[in-house]
C-alpha positions in Angstrom: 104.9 -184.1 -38.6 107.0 -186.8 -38.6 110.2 -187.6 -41.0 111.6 -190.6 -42.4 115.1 -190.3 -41.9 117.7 -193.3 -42.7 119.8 -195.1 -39.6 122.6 -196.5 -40.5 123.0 -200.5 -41.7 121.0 -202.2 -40.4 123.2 -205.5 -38.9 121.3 -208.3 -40.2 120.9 -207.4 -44.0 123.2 -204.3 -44.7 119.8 -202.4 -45.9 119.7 -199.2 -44.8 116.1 -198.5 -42.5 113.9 -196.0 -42.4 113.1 -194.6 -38.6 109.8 -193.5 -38.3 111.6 -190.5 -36.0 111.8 -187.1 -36.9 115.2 -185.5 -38.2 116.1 -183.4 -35.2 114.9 -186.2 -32.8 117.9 -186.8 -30.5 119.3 -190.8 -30.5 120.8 -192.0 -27.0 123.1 -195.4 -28.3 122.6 -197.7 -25.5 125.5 -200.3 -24.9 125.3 -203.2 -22.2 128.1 -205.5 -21.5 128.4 -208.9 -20.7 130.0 -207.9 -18.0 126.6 -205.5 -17.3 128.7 -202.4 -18.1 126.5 -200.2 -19.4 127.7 -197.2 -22.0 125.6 -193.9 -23.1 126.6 -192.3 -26.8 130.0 -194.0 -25.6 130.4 -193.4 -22.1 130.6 -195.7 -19.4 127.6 -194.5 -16.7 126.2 -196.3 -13.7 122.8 -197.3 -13.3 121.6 -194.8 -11.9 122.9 -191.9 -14.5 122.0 -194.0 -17.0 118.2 -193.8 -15.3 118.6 -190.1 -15.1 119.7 -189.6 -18.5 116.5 -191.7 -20.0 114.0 -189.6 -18.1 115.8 -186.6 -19.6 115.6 -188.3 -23.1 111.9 -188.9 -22.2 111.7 -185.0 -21.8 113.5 -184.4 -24.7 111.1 -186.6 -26.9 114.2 -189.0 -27.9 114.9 -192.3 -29.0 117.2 -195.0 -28.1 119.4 -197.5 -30.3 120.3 -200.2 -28.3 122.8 -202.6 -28.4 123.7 -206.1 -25.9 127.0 -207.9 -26.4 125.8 -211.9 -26.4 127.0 -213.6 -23.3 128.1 -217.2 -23.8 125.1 -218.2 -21.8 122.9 -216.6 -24.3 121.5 -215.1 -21.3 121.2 -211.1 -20.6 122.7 -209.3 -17.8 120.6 -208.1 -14.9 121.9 -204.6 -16.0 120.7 -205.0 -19.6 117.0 -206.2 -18.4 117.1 -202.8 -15.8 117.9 -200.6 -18.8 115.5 -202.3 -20.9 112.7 -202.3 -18.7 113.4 -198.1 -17.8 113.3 -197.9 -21.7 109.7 -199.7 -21.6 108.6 -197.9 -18.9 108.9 -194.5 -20.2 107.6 -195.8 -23.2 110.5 -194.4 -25.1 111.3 -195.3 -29.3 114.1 -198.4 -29.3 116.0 -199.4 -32.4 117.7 -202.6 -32.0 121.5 -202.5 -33.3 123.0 -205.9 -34.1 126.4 -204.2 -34.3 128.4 -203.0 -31.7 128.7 -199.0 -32.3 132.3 -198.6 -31.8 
């Protein structure tokens, strides 16, 4: 059975959210650069761990928040689109953070 639990603010509004994810499910915080640097619960990975580490995820029955730092072309890094597409691929639960997590 799944639980309701609350993420934190949500950027946009400052409303806290319910997550249709169960209490104990573990949350990976995705962070891509504009540079394409891409950070897992706060550590810098390459592209490859980071691949490795959402298959485990997948295993594990987790979820990702995600976050993307705006480039001035408004335009997402080839690193970011990779990531997301993994993410869509394993068909895993995304929450989209409009604030950086640091």
């Amino acid at each position: 059975m799944a639980l309701a639990v609350v993420l934190p603010l949500c950027g946009a509004c400052a409303a806290r959210r319910p997550a249709l994810v169960d209490a104990n499910t573990r949350v990976l915080k995705v962070k891509v650069t504009q540079g394409g640097d891409v950070y897992l619960d706060g550590r810098l990975k390459t592209l490859e761990e980071a691949d490795a580490e959402l298959e485990r995820l997948k295993k594990e029955r987790g979820a990702v928040l995600y976050y993307r730092e705006e480039s001035a072309q408004h335009q997402p890094h080839p690193n970011a689109l990779r990531i997301i597409h993994k993410i869509e691929e394993l068909q895993l639960p995304i929450g989209l953070s409009e604030k950086d997590f640091e």
